[in-house]
C-alpha positions as CSV (number, residue, x, y, z in Angstrom):
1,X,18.2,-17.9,-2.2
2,X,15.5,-17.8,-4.9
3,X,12.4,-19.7,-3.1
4,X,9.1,-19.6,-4.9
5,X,7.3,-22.8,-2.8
6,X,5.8,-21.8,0.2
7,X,3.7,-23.2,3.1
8,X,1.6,-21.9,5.2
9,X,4.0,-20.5,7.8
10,X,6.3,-18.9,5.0
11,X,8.8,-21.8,5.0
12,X,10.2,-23.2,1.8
13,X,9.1,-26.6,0.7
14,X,12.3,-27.7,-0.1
15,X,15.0,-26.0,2.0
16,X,12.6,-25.8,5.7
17,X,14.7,-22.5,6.3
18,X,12.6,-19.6,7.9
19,X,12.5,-17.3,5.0
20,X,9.6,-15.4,5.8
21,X,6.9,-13.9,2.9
22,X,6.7,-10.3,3.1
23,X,3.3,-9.2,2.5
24,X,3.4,-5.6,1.7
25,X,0.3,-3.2,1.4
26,X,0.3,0.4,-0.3
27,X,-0.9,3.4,0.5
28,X,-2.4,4.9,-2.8
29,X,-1.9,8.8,-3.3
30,X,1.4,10.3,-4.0
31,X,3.0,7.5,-3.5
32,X,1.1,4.1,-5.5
33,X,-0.3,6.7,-7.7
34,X,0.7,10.2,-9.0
35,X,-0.6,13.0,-10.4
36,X,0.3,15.4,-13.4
37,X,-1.7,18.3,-11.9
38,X,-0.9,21.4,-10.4
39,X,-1.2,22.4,-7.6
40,X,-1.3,18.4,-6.2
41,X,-4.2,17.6,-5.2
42,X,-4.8,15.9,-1.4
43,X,-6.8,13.0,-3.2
44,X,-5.9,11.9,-6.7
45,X,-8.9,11.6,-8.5
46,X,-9.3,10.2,-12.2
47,X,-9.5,14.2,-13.5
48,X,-6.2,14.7,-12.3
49,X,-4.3,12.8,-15.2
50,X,-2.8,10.3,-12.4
51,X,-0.5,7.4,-13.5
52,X,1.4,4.2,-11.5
53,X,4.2,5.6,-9.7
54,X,7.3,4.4,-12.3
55,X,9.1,1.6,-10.1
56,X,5.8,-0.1,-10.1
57,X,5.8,0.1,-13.8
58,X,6.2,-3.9,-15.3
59,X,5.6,-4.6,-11.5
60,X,1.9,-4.2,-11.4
61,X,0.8,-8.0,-10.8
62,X,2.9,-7.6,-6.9
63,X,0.3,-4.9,-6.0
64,X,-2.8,-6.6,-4.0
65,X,-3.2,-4.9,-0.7
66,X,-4.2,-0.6,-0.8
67,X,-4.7,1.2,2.7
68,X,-6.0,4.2,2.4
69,X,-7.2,7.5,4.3
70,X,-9.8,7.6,1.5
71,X,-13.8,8.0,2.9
72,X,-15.2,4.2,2.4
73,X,-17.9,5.8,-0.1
74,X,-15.2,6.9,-2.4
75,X,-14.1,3.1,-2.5
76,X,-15.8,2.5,-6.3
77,X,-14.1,5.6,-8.0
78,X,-10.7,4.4,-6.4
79,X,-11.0,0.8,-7.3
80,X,-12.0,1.8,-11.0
81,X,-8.8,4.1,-11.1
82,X,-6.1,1.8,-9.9
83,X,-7.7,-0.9,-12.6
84,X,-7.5,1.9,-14.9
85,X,-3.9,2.2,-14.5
86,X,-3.4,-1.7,-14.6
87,X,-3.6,-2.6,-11.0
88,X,-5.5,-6.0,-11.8
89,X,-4.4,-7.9,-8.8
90,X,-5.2,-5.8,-6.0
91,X,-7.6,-8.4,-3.6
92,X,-8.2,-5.9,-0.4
93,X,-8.8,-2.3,-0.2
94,X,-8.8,-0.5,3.7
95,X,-10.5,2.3,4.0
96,X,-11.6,5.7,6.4
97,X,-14.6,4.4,7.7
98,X,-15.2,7.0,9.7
99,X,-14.7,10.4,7.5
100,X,-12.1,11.6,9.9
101,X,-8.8,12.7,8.6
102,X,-7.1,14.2,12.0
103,X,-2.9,12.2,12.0
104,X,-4.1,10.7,14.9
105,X,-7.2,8.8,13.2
106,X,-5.7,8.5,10.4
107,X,-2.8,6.3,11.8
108,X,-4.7,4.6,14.0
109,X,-7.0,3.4,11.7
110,X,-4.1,2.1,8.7
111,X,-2.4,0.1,11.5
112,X,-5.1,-1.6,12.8
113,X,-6.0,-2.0,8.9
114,X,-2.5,-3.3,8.9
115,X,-2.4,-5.2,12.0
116,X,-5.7,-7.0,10.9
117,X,-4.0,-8.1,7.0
118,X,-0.9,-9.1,9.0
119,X,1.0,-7.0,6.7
120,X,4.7,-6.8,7.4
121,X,5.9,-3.5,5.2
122,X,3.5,-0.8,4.6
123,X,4.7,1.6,1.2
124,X,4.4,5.0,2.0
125,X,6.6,8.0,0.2
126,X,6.0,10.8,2.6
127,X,8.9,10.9,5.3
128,X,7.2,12.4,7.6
129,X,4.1,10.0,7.5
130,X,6.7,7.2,7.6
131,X,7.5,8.3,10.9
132,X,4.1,8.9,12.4
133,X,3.5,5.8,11.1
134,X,6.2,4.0,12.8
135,X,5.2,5.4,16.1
136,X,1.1,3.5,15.8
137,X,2.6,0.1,14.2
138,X,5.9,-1.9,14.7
139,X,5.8,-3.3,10.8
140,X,8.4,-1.7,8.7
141,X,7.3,1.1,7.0
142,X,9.4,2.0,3.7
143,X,9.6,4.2,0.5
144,X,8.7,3.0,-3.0
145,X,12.4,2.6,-3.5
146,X,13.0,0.7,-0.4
147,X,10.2,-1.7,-1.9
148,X,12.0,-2.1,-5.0
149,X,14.6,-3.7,-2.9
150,X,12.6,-6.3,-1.1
């Protein structure tokens, strides 16, 4: 079912059935955005020739919602990047408030980003972060392939 009329619950107009929105946030490096430079960098910054990950490609206006382990008083340089690379609908950017970058913090801080935004599906391409991630927050989190599928 194709539904593009929605109320405020997620319901279609027209049919009532419980077809829920997915509202899907991104985390940004190395998976939202790549890099051409070697060795990868931890953060991709604008000098390291980065560029939309290619199944976002033609995609770009479904991107709104970044979470981030990026320092807070980087948040200017990242939001001119991902307009840069033609990410002109993103409304909300989380981000490290705290400068801390242990696992621990780090997924704490992106679920309770994610809890807060009521996000359902959180893209992340690292495995292993998927599954750290997956033990802080009971969304689904999923690969930039899986998102292609939603």
């Amino acid at each position: 079912m194709s539904c593009s009329q929605w109320d405020a619950q997620g319901k279609h107009r027209s049919c009532g059935g419980d077809v829920m929105m997915n509202t899907v946030a991104w985390d940004i490096d190395h998976t939202l955005v790549l890099c051409g430079k070697e060795p990868q960098p931890v953060t991709i910054g604008i000098d390291d020739e980065p560029f939309l990950n290619p199944v976002v490609v033609g995609r770009e206006d479904e991107i709104s919602i970044l979470v981030t382990g990026r320092s807070y008083p980087h948040w200017r340089n990242t939001y001119d990047m991902v307009l840069g690379l033609g990410l002109k609908n993103v409304k909300q950017m989380c981000f490290n408030h705290k400068e801390l970058y242990t696992q621990h913090h780090i997924a704490s801080m992106k679920s309770a980003h994610l809890r807060a935004i009521g996000a359902t599906h959180y893209v992340e391409d690292n495995p292993h972060y998927r599954e750290v991630m997956c033990g802080y927050w009971d969304g689904k989190c999923i690969s930039s392939k899986e998102w292609v599928e939603l």
